[in-house]
C-alpha positions as CSV (number, residue, x, y, z in Angstrom):
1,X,-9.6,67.7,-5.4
2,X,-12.9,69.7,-4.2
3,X,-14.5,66.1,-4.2
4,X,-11.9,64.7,-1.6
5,X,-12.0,68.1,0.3
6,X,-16.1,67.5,0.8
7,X,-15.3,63.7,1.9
8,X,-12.7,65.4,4.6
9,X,-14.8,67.9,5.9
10,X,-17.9,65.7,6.1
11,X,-15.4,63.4,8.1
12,X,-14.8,65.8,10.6
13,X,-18.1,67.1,11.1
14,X,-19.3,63.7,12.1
15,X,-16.5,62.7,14.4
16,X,-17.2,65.8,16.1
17,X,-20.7,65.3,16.0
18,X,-20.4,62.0,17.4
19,X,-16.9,62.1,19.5
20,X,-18.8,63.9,22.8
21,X,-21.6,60.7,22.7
22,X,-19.2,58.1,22.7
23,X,-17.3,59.7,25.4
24,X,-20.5,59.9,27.2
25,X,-21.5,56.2,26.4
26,X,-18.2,55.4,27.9
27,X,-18.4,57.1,30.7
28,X,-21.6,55.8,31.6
29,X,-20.2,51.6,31.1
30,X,-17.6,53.0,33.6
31,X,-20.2,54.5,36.1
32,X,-22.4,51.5,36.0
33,X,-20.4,48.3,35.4
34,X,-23.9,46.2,36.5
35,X,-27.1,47.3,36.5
36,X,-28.0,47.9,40.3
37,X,-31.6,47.2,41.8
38,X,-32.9,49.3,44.7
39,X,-32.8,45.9,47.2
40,X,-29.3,44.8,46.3
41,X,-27.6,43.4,49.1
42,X,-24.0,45.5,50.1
43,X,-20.9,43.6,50.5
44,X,-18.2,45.5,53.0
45,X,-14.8,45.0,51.2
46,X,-11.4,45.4,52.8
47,X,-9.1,47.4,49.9
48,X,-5.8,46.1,51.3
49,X,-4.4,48.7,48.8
50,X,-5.9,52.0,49.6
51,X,-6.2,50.7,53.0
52,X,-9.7,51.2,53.3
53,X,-13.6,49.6,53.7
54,X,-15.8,50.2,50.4
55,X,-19.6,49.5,50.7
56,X,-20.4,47.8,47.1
57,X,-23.3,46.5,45.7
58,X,-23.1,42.7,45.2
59,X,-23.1,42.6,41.6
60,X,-20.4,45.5,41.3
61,X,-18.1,43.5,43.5
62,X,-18.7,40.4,41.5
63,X,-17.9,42.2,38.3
64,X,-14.6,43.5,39.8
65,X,-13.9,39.9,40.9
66,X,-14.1,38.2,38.0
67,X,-12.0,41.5,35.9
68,X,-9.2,40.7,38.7
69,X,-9.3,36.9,38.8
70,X,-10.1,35.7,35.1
71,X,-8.7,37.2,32.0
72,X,-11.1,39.2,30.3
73,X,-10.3,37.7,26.7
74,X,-12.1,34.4,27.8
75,X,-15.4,32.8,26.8
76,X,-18.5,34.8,27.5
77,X,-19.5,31.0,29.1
78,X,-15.8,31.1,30.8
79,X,-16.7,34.5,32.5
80,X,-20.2,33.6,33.5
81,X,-18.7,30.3,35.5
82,X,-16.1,32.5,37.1
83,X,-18.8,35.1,38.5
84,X,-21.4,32.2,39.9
85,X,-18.4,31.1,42.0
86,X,-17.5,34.2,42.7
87,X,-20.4,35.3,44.1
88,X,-20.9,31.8,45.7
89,X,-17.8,32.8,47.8
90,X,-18.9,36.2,48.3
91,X,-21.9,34.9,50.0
92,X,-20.5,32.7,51.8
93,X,-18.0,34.9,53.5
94,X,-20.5,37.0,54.4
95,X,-22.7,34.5,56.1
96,X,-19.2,33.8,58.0
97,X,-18.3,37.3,58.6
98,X,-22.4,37.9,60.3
99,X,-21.1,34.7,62.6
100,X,-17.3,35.4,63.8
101,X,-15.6,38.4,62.5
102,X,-12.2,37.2,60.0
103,X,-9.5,38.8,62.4
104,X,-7.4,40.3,59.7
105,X,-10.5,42.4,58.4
106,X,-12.9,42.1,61.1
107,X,-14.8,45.4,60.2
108,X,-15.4,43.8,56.5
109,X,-17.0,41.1,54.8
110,X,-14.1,40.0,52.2
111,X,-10.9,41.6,51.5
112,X,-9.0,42.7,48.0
113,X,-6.0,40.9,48.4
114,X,-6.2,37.8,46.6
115,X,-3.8,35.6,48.7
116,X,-6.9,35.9,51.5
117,X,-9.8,36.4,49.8
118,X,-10.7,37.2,46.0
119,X,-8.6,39.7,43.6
120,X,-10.9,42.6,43.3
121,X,-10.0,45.3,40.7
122,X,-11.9,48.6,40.4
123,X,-12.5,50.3,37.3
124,X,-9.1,52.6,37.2
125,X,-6.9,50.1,37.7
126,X,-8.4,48.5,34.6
127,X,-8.1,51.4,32.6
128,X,-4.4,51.9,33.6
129,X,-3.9,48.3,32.3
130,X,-5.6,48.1,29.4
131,X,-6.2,51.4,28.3
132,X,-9.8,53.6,27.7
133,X,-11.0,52.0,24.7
134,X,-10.3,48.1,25.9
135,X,-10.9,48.2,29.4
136,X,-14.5,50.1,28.2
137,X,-14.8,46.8,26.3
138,X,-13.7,44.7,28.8
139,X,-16.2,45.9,31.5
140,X,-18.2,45.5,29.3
141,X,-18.0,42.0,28.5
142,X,-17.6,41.3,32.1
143,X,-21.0,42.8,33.0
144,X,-22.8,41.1,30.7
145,X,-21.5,37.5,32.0
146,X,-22.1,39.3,35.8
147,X,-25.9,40.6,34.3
148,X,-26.8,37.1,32.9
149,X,-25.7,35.1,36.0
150,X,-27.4,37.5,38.4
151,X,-28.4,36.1,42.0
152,X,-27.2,32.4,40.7
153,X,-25.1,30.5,43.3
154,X,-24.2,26.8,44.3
155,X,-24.9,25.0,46.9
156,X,-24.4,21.4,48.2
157,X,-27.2,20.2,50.5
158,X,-29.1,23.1,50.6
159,X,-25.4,24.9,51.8
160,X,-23.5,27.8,50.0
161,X,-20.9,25.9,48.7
162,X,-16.9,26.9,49.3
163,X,-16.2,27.3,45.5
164,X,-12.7,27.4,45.6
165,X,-11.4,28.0,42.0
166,X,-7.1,28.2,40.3
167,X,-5.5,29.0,36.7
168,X,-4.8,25.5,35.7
169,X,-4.9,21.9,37.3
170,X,-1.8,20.5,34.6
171,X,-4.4,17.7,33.5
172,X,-6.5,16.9,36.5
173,X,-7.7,18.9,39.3
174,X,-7.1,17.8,43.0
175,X,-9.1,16.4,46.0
176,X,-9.3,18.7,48.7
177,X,-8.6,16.0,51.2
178,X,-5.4,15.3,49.1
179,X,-4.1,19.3,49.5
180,X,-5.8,20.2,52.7
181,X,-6.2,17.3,54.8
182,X,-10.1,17.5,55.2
183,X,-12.4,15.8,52.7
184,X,-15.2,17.8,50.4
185,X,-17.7,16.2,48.6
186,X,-17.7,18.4,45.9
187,X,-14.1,19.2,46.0
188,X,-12.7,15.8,44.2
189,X,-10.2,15.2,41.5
190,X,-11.4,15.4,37.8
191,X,-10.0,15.7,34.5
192,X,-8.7,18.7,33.3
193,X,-7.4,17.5,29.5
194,X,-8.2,21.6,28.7
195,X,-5.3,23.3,30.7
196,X,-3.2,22.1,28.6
197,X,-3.4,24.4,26.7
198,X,-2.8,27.2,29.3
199,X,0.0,29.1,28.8
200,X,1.7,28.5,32.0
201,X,1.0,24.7,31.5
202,X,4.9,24.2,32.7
203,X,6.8,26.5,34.9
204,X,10.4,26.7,36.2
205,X,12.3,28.5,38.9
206,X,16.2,28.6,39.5
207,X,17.8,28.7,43.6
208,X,21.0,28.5,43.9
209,X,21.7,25.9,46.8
210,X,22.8,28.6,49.3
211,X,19.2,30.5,48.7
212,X,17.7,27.3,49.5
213,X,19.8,26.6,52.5
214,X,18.7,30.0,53.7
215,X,14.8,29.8,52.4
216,X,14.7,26.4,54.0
217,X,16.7,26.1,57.0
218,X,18.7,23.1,55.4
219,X,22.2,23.0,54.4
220,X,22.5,21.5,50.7
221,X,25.3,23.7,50.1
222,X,27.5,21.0,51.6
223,X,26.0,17.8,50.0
224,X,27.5,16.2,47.2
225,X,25.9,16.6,43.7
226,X,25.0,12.8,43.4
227,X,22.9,13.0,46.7
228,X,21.1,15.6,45.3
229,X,20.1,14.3,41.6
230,X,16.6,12.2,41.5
231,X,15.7,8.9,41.4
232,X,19.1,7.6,43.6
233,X,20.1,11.1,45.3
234,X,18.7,11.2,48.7
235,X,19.0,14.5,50.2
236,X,16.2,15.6,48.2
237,X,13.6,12.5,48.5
238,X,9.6,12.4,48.1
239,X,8.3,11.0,50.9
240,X,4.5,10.8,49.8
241,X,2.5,11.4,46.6
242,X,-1.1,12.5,46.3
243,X,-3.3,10.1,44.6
244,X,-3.2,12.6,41.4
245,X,0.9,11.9,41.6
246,X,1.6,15.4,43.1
247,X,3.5,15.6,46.0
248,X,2.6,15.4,49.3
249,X,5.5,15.3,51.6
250,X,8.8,15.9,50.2
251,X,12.2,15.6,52.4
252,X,14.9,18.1,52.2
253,X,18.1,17.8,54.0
254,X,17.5,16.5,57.4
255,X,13.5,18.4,57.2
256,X,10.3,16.8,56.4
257,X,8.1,19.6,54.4
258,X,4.5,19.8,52.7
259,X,4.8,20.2,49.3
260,X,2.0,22.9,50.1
261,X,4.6,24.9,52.1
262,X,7.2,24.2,49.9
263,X,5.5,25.6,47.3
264,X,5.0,29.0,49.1
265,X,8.5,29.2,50.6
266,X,10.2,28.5,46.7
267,X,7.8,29.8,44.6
268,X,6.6,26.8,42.6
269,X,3.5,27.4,40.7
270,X,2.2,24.0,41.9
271,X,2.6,20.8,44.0
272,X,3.3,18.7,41.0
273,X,6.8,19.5,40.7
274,X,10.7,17.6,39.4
275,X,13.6,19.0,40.3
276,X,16.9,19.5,37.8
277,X,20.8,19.6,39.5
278,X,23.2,21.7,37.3
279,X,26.4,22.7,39.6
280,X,25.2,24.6,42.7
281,X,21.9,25.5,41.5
282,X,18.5,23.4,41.4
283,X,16.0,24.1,39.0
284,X,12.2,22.7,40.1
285,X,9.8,22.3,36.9
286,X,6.0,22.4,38.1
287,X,3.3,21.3,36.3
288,X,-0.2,23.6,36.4
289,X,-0.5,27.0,38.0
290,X,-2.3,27.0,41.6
291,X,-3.9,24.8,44.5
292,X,-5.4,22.2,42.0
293,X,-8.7,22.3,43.9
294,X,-12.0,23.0,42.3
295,X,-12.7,25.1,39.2
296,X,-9.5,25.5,36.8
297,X,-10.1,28.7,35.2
298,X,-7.9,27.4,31.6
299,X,-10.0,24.2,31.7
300,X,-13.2,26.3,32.1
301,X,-12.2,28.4,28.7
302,X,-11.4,25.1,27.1
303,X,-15.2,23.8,27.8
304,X,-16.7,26.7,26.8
305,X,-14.5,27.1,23.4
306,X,-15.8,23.4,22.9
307,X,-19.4,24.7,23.4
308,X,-20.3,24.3,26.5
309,X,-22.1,26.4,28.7
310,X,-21.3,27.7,32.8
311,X,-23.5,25.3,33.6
312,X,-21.5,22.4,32.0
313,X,-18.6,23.7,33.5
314,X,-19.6,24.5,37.1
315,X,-21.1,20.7,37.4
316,X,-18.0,19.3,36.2
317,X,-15.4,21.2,38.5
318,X,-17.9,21.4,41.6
319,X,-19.7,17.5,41.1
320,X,-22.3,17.3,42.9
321,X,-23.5,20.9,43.6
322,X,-27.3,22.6,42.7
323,X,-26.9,25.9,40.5
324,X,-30.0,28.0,42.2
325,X,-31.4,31.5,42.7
326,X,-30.3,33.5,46.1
């Protein structure tokens, strides 16, 4: 018993001998997320949630970036990919910023909300989601893929490139000219075979037909069932595919819509979508999780589980780019 007593007590008097460093060391990951020089450049960011401007060092912002756009369990390679694009963009909205102000933050470079700009988390709201002791490990993960990619962008041409980036492509990413209308040299389709493997590889979402009526400006509430129910109905008809075999162009009722804006006004997690009939509700099954367009952030972790490095990964989303030093 006096033996097990000792073993307690010795227990104790480490954990309180080392409890107040650990704190400390934590602290400190929390305080200094990346390392910052004396020269670093500042970006001016928009917090659409405090409502605010915050003057950040480059590689901070970067490091909140990739914590609020890529999942933090992902390859170290995974996480290095995400924070070259993200500080390609960065960049590049700055350059933009110095030449015409963006009107809905024209007193900042970039803003937090992510439907605009890039998701930006700071370090609290990390905490709150993951608690201390992960989010300390987290971070710190983070800044090492932020720390080992320092000052590396890509360019096209000499050009910051526009390194658009999405969760997962459902196979293959998209062309820019395909989703936007405007072609991109190094925005083209490629193979994806990786995202399958993402968790929201497939996604559904239920209307009833009077929510659509109402979302849409249509009236499907008063068309029969048949005219409804792909391949023959034809109230609900595809007028144009992508060359991927998304949608383009979809009709609805007696309206002609992008499958871009029907995607925002339904809440479809992408343009490659079906669509189910059961009574007086439609249920639309989409295929990959965003835009389509550049880097899919599922098929990057699926490259670098396979071994390959940000390098690998960059070149094969963005074809055609230079990886350099800015």
């Amino acid at each position: 018993m006096r033996r097990y007593l000792g073993l307690l007590l010795m227990a104790l008097l480490v954990a309180v001998i080392l409890l107040p460093a650990l704190i400390i060391k934590g602290a400190s990951i929390w305080r200094s997320p990346v390392e910052v020089k004396t020269e670093e450049r500042m970006v001016r960011l928009y917090d659409h949630v405090r409502g605010e401007i915050r003057a950040l060092p480059l590689e901070e912002y970067v490091a909140g970036v990739v914590a609020g756009e890529m999942p933090a369990d992902f390859e170290p390679e995974a996480l290095k990919a995400q924070a070259v694009a993200a500080r390609t963009y960065t960049l590049k909205k700055m350059e933009e910023a110095r030449e015409k102000p963006n009107e809905k933050h024209p007193n900042a470079d970039l803003c937090s909300d992510p439907t605009h700009c890039q998701a930006w988390v700071p370090e609290e709201a990390l905490r709150q989601r993951y608690g201390w002791w992960r989010a300390s490990k987290y971070q710190k993960k983070i800044r090492q893929a932020v720390e080992a990619t320092r000052d590396l962008v890509l360019t096209y041409q000499g050009q910051l490139i526009v390194p658009v980036y999405h969760s997962n492509s459902g196979g293959r990413t998209e062309s820019a000219e395909a989703v936007w209308g405007y072609d991109i040299p190094y925005l083209q389709s490629v193979p994806s075979p990786w995202d399958r493997e993402a968790p929201r590889f497939r996604n559904t979402v239920t209307w009833s037909l009077a929510e659509i009526d109402q979302k849409l400006g249509v009236n499907l509430s008063a068309v029969p069932t048949a005219a409804l129910t792909p391949p023959k109905g034809q109230a609900i008809k595809v007028e144009e595919y992508t060359p991927t075999g998304r949608i383009k162009t979809i009709r609805i009722g007696n309206k002609t819509f992008k499958a871009t804006d029907l995607r925002r006004l339904l809440n479809l997690t992408s343009t490659d979508f079906t669509w189910q009939v059961d009574g007086d509700r439609l249920t639309f099954i989409s295929v990959g999780n965003g835009h389509g367009v550049g880097m899919s952030q599922y098929g990057a972790n699926g490259m670098a589980k396979e071994g390959r490095n940000f390098m690998d990964i960059l070149y094969h989303y963005y074809p055609g780019v230079k990886l350099e030093k800015r």
